[in-house]
SEMIZA-905458 format. One record per residue: y negated, x negated, z negated of N, C-alpha, C in turn; residue in one letter. Coordinates in steps of 0.05 Angstrom, whole numbers, plus 5000, padded with zeros to 4 digits. Layout:
! residues N
YXZYXZYXZA;...
//
This chain:
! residues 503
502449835000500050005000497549835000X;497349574992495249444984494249215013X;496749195024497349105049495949235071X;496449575066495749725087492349745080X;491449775057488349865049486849545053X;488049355061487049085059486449115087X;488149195108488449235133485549355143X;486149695134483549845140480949745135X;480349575110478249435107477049225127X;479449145130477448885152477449055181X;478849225185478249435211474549565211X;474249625180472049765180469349575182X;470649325170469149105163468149015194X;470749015215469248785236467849095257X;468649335246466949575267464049535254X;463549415228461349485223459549185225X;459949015230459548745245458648735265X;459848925281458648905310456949185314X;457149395291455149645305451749375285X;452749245266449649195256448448855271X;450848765280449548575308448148655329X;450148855343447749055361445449235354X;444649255328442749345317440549205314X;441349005302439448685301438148605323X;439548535342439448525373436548675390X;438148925378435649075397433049105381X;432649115361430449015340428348745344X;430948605351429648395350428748235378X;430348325397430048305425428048515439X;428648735422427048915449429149095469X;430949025472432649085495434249365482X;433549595497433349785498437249885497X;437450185482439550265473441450345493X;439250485514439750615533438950535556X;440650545584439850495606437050635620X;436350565639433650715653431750745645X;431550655612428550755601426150505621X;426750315623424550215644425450145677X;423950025687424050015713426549685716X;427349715736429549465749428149245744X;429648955735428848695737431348605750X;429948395772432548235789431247975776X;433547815772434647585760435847395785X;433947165795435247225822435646775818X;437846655819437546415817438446255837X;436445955840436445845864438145585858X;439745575874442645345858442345055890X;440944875890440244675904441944485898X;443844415915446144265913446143925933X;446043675925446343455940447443225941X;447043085956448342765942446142635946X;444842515923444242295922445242035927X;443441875938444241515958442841305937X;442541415918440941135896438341105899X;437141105908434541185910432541325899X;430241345902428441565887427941825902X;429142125885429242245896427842515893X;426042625915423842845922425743065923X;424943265917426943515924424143735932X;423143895950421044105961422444315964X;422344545956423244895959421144975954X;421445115986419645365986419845585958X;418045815949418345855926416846055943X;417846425932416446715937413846685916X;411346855935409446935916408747105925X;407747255962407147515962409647725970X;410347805957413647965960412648245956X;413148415990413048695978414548855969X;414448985954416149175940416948945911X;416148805902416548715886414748465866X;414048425852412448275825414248065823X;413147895826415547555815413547565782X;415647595763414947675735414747365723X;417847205721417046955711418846805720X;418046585717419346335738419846105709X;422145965727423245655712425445555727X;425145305717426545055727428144915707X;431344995716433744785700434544585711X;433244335700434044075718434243845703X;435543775689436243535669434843325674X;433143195666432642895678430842865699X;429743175714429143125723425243265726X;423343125734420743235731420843465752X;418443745744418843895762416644055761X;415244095788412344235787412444305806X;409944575808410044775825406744675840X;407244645869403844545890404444705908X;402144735911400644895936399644775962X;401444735985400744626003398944756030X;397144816040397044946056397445316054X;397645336032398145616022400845676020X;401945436029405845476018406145375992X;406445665981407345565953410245355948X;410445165931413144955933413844915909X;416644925903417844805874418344435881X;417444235866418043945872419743825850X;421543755853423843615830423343295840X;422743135820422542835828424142735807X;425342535819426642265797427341975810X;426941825783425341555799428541485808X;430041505805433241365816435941665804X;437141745832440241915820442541705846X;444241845829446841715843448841975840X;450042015872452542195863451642495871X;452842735861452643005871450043085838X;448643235856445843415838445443565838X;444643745821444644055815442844105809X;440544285830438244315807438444635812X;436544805791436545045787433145105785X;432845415804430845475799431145825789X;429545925765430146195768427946345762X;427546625776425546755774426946915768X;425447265758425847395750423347665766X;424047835783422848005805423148325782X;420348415791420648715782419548925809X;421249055806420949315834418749395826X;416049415853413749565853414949935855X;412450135859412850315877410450295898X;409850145907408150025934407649745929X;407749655947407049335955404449185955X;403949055942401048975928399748845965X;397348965972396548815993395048555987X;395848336003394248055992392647956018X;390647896021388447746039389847606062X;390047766081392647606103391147326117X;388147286112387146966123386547026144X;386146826158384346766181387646916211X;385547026223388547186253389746886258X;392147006259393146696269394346716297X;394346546306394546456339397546456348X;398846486375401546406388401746136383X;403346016375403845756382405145646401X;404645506409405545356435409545276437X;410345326457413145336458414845226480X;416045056479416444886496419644906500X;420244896531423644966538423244706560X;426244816565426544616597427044766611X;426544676640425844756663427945076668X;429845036661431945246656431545476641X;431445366617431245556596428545736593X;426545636614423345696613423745836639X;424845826660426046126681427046306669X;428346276644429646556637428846656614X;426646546593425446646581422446886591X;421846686629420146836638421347106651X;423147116667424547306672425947516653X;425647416625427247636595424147816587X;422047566588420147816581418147966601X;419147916627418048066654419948246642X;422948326645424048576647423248696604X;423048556590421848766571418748766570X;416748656578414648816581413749036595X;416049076615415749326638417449596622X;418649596597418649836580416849756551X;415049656554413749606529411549656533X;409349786509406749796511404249706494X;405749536472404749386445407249136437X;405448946417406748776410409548886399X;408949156387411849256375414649346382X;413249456416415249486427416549316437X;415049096447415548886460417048756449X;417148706417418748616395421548786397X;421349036397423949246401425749166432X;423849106449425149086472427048916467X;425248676467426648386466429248396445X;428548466421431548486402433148676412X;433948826433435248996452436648816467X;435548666485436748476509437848286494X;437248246472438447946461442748066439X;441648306431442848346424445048576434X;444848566466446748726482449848626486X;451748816484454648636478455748496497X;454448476527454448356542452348276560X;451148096551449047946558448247866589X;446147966600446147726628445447616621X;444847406651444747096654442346946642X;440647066634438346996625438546896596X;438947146583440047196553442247056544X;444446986560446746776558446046486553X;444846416581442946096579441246126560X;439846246539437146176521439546276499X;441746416491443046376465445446156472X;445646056494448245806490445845526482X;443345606476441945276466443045246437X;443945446424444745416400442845526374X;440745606387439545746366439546076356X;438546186330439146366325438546576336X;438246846334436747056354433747076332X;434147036313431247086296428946826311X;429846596312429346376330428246406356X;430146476376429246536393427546836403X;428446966388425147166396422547066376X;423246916362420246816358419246686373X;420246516386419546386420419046456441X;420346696440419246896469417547086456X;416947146441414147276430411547146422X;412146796416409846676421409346556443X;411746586465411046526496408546776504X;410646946496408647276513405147236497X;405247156471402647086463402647266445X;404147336430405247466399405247256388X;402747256356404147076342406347186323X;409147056320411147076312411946986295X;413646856270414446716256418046776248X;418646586231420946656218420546726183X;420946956177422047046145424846956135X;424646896110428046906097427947076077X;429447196092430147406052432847366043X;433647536018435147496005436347825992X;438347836004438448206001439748205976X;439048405954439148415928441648585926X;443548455905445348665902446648565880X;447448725858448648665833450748505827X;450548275806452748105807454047955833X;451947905847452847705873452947455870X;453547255877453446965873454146875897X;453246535896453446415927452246605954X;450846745937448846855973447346685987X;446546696011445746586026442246666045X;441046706045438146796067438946896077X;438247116095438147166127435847206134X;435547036162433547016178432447336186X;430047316187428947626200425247436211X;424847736232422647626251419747766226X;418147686226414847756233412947776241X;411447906257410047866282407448036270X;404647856283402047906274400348116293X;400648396296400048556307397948826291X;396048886295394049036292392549006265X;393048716262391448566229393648586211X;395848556218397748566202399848406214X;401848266183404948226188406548506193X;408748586213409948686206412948486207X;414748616193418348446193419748646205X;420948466233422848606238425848516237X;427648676239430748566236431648466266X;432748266267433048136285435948236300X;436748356288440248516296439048826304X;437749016293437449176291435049256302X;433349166303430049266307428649406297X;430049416274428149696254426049476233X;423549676236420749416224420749566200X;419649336179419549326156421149266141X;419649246112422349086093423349286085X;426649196075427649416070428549416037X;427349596021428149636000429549435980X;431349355989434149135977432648845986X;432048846003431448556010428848406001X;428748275986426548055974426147785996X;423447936002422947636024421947406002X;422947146014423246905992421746676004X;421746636043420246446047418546596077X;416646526079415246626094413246486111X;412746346132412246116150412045926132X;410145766137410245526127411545256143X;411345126120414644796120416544996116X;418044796118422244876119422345026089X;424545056100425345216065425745006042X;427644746049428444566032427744336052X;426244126035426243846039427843696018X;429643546024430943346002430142986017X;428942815998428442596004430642425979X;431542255989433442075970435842285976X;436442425984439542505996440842656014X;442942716011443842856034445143056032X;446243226054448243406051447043686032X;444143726032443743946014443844206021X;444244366005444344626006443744755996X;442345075996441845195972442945425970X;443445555947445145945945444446025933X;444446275926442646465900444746585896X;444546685866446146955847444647035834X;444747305835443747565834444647675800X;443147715793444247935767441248165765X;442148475765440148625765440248785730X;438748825723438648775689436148945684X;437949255675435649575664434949415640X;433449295629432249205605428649285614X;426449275595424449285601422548945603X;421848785617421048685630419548445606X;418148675592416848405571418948345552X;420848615548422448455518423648245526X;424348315558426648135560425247855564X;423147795576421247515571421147355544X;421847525528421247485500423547435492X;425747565496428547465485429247275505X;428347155522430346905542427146645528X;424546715525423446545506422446425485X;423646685465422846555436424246455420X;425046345400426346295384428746295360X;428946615372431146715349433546725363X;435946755346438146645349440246775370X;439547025373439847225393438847115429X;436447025430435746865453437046585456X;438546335436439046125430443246235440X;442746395433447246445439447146715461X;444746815468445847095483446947065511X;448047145523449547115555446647095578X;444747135570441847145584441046815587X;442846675572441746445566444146325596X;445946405596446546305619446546305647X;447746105663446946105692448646465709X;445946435723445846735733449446745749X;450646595756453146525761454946625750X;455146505720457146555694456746915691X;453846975687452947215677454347455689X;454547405715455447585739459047625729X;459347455726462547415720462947535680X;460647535669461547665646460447995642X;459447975664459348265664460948475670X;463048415691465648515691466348465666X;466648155656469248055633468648265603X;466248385606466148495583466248825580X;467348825612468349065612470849135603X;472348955605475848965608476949175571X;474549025555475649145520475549545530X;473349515539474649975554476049945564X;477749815584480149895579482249865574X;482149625559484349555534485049835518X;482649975505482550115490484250445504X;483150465529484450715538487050655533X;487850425552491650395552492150435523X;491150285501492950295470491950585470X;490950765467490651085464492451255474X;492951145512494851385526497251265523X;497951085517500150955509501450915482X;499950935456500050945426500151195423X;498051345425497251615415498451815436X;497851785455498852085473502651995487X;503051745489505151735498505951715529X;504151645541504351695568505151325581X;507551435586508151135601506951015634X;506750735626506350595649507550295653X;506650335682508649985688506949715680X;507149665647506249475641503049465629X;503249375605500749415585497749325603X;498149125622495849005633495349125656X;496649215675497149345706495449515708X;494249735687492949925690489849865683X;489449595671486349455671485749325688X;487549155706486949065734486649255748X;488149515761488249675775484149785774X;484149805756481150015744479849755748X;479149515745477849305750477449365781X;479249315794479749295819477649535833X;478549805820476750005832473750025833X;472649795807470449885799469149635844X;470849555844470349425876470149535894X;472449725897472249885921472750105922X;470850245894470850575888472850685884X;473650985876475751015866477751105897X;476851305908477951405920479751135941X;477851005963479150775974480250625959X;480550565934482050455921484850555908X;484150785908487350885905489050895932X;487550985947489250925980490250645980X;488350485982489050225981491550165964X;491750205939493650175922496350255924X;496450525933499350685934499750565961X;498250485982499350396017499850176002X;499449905997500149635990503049715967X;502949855944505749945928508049985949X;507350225965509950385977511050186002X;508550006016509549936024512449646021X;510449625997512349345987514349365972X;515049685958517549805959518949765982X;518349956005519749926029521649606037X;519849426034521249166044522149046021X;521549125994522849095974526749165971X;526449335986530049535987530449316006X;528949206031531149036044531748756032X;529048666026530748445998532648425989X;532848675969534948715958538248655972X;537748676001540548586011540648416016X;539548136012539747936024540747706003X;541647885971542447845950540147465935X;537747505936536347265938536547275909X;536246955896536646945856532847095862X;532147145832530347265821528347125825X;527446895826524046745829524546725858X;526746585884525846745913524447005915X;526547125906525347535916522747515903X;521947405887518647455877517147365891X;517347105903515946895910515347025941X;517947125945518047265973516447485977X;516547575953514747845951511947785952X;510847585945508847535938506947475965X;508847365980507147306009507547516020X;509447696027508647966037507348056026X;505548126008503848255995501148176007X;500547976005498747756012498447886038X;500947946057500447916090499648266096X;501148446072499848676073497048736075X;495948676052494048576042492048546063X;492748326085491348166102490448326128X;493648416137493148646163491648906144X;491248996129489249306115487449106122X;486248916117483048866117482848836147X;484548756158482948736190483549056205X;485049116196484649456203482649576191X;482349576169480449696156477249596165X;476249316173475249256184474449366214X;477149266234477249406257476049766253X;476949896239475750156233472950186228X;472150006217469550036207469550056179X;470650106165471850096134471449836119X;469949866094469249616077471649566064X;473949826061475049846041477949636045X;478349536077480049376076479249086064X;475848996065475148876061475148706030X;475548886020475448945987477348975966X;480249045981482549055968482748785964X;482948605978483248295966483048205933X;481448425921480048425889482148495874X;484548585885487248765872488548465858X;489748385837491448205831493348245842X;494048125864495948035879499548045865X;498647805846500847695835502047915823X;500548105805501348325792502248515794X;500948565835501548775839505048725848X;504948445869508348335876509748395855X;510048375828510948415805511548625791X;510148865795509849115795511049175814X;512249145843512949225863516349105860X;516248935839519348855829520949005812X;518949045780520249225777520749515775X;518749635800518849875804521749945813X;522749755839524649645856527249725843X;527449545812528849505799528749765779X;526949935770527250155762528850315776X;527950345801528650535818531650495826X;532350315828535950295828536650355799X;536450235785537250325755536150595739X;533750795740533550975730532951235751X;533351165786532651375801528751325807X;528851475830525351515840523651705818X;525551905796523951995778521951775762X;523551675752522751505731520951345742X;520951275767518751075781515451135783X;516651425790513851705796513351705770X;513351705742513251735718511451525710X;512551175719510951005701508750955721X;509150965751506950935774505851085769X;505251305766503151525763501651515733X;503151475700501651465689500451085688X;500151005705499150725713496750795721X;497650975753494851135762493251265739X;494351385736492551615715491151445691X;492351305669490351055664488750915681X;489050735699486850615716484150815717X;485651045731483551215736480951295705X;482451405688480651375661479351175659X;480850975651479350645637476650615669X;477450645703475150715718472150775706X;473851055699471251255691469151135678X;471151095661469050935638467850715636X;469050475653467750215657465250315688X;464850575691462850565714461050685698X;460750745677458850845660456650745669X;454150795669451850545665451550595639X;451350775610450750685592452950525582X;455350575585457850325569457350115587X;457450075614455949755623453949635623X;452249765605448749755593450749615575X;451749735548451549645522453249385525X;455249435539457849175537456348975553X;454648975559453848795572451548545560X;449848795552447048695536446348655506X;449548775495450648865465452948805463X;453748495471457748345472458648495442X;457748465422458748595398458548765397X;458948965412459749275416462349245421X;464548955435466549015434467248965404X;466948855386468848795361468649105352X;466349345359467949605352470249705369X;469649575386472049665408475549595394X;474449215390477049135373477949315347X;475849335332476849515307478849755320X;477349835337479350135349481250125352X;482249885365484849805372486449775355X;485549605338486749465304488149785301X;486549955299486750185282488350345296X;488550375322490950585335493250365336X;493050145333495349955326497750005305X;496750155285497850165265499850365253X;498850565280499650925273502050825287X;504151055266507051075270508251345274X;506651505278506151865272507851855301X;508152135308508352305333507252265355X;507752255378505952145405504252485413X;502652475425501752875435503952945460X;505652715468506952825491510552915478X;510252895457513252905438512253185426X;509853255419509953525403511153765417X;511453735445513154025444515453965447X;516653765434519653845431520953855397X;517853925384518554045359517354245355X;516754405382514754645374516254935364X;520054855370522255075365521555115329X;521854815323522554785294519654905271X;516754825287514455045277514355325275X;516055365295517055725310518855825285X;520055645277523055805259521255755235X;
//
């Protein structure tokens, strides 16, 4: 008895640990209980990758300052060792990393923090600026003249002319014109900037960076801007539709290059994304003051890690569903973990395509599972075997799914593979030994958990709190502790004592 009341104590002890950590937290941070009470902050970081040759080494990035649809809130630089200041060249704003000698591969980090306008702050566009001069060879300057003879004869403004041209460039079969000026090797955002400052459009190149939650290793895409009726407008270089679009944060905008590196080579740069319902000043305040909450909180790390613990701190929901439908209600499934990957998996590629996805990759790898079985293979072959068919399933759905037009082949890849081969073993092996009932029994309440523990990890307020409030899971743990312990009746066993209530 003293065993069991020692038990409940530290159950109540670590639920109440983490409801008065996350209490502290938001007190002391600012960072709000509930989702939506303020407007979006993107968290957006710039990961500059090189080798240094021994030398003394310059590092120049371009750096956003007039961004529409969006406020650059606050900026910093993680760079060990190394000096780092922000100049103004010519009106290109620049981040500069200097150090007097590196050797070897370098990492530097830059990170801002963007807040969504609801209109775009207008800034002093400067003096009209001019075509610049554009230079081809004798070749490539016949068919640049001949691309914008046939689109100025449906055009009647710079804009159309801009529409034309991203039309011919981007037709799925190209003439001869359009073939010779994209086999020089340059991009299509590239080259209609060149044939629009031929025609006497001034043109430029934009980079943005299209915003999307928990991304990492993104990359720019090029888009056009062209100086027509006292104004930039941006157009998409695939598409032709002008203006920025909502998601996309333009980051560099004429100027110098995006990246200069002096003292090395081989550089590159990528951003990750984390988008974060907090209100804008607390959160300034908890990533810069002093208390202990800003010094250990997950904000403190690289936008990288962050992205990756924001799933990871989903997983305790649904730990918690499986010990419930599985402790308390009784509902079986194939394997304590199967049904938190499964629901991980979905929160990827929504529920519905993800259950398709799921039962086509299962049934099918049943199917070739039965022929296995005849080929009498020892137990780590047939897995191992299984495992690359799965893989090749797997592989043909995404290029179908692809081929279709469907993201959703795209996305199953997120499924644990290994688990599911494994699951597809001993379904296999159920199913000879207890019949297809029993199989439909633990596959379905597999489904039917995933699907719950889903629900609930798409919350935005439970992926608000687990996220911005990590000690929200030790109440999670307490829960568990606590349905751990019950030895009672399952709810799926009560009616087969409902005779003996009756009498």
């Amino acid at each position: 008895m003293t065993k069991r009341i020692t038990f409940y104590a530290m159950v109540v002890m670590i639920a109440t640990i983490g409801f008065l950590v996350a209490a502290l937290r938001h007190f002391e941070t600012g960072i709000p209980l509930f989702p939506g009470q303020e407007r979006s902050v993107w968290l957006v970081e710039a990961r500059i990758d090189f080798r240094a040759t021994g030398d003394a080494v310059t590092v120049s990035f371009s750096l956003p300052e007039q961004l529409p649809g969006f406020d650059l809130y606050q900026e910093q630089a993680a760079s060990p060792g190394y000096g780092f200041s922000i100049v103004t060249e010519n009106g290109d704003r620049r981040g500069e990393w200097t150090k007097r000698e590196a050797q070897g591969e370098q990492s530097l980090y830059y990170t801002a923090q963007f807040a969504e306008v609801a209109e775009s702050v207008h800034h002093a566009e400067g003096p009209t600026p001019r075509a610049v001069s554009v230079y081809w060879d004798d070749a490539q300057n016949t068919a640049a003249q001949q691309l914008l003879t046939r689109a100025s004869t449906t055009s009647s403004s710079p804009h159309s002319l801009a529409r034309e041209l991203i039309k011919l460039l981007n037709q799925s079969v190209p003439d001869q014109n359009t073939a010779l000026l994209l086999a020089g090797g340059e991009g299509r955002a590239e080259l209609l900037s060149k044939l629009l400052n031929q025609a006497g459009v001034p043109a430029r190149i934009v980079m943005g960076l299209h915003l999307e939650d928990a991304r990492r290793r993104q990359q720019l895409v090029p888009m056009i801007e062209i100086h027509a009726e006292e104004k930039w407008t941006v157009f998409n270089p695939k598409t032709g539709e002008p203006g920025v679009p909502s998601d996309l944060l333009l980051w560099h905008r004429g100027g110098k290059s995006l990246l200069d590196v002096t003292g090395g080579r081989r550089s590159r740069v990528s951003f990750s994304i984390v988008r974060q319902q907090v209100p804008a000043l607390q959160l300034a305040r908890a990533q810069n003051s002093d208390n202990i909450f800003s010094s250990i909180g997950i904000h403190r790390l690289p936008v990288e890690e962050q992205s990756m613990f924001k799933l990871l701190f989903l997983l305790p929901l649904g730990a918690v569903v499986v010990v419930f439908m599985r402790v308390l209600v009784g509902l079986q499934t194939a394997g304590t973990f199967m049904p938190i990957l499964i629901a991980l998996a979905f929160l990827q590629t929504s529920l519905l395509p993800g259950l398709i996805s799921f039962v086509s990759v299962v049934g099918i790898g049943l199917l070739l599972r039965s022929y296995l079985s005849r080929l009498n293979l020892l137990l780590v072959a047939r897995i191992a075997t299984l495992l690359v068919l799965v893989i090749f399933i797997i592989s043909a759905m995404s290029v179908i799914g692809y081929q279709m037009g469907y993201s959703t082949g795209m996305t199953i890849t997120f499924f644990p593979m290994i688990i599911i081969a494994w699951t597809i073993e001993r379904m296999s092996i159920l199913w000879e030994e207890e019949g297809p009932h029993e199989v439909l029994i633990q596959g379905g309440g597999s489904l039917f958990v995933a699907v719950i523990a889903y629900l609930l990890m798409d919350m935005p307020l439970l992926g608000h709190l687990t996220f911005n409030f990590p000690e929200v899971n030790l109440i999670l743990l307490a829960a568990i502790l606590g349905m751990g312990q019950y030895t009672g009746y399952k709810l799926s066993e009560l009616h087969r004592f409902r005779a003996m209530d009756e009498g």
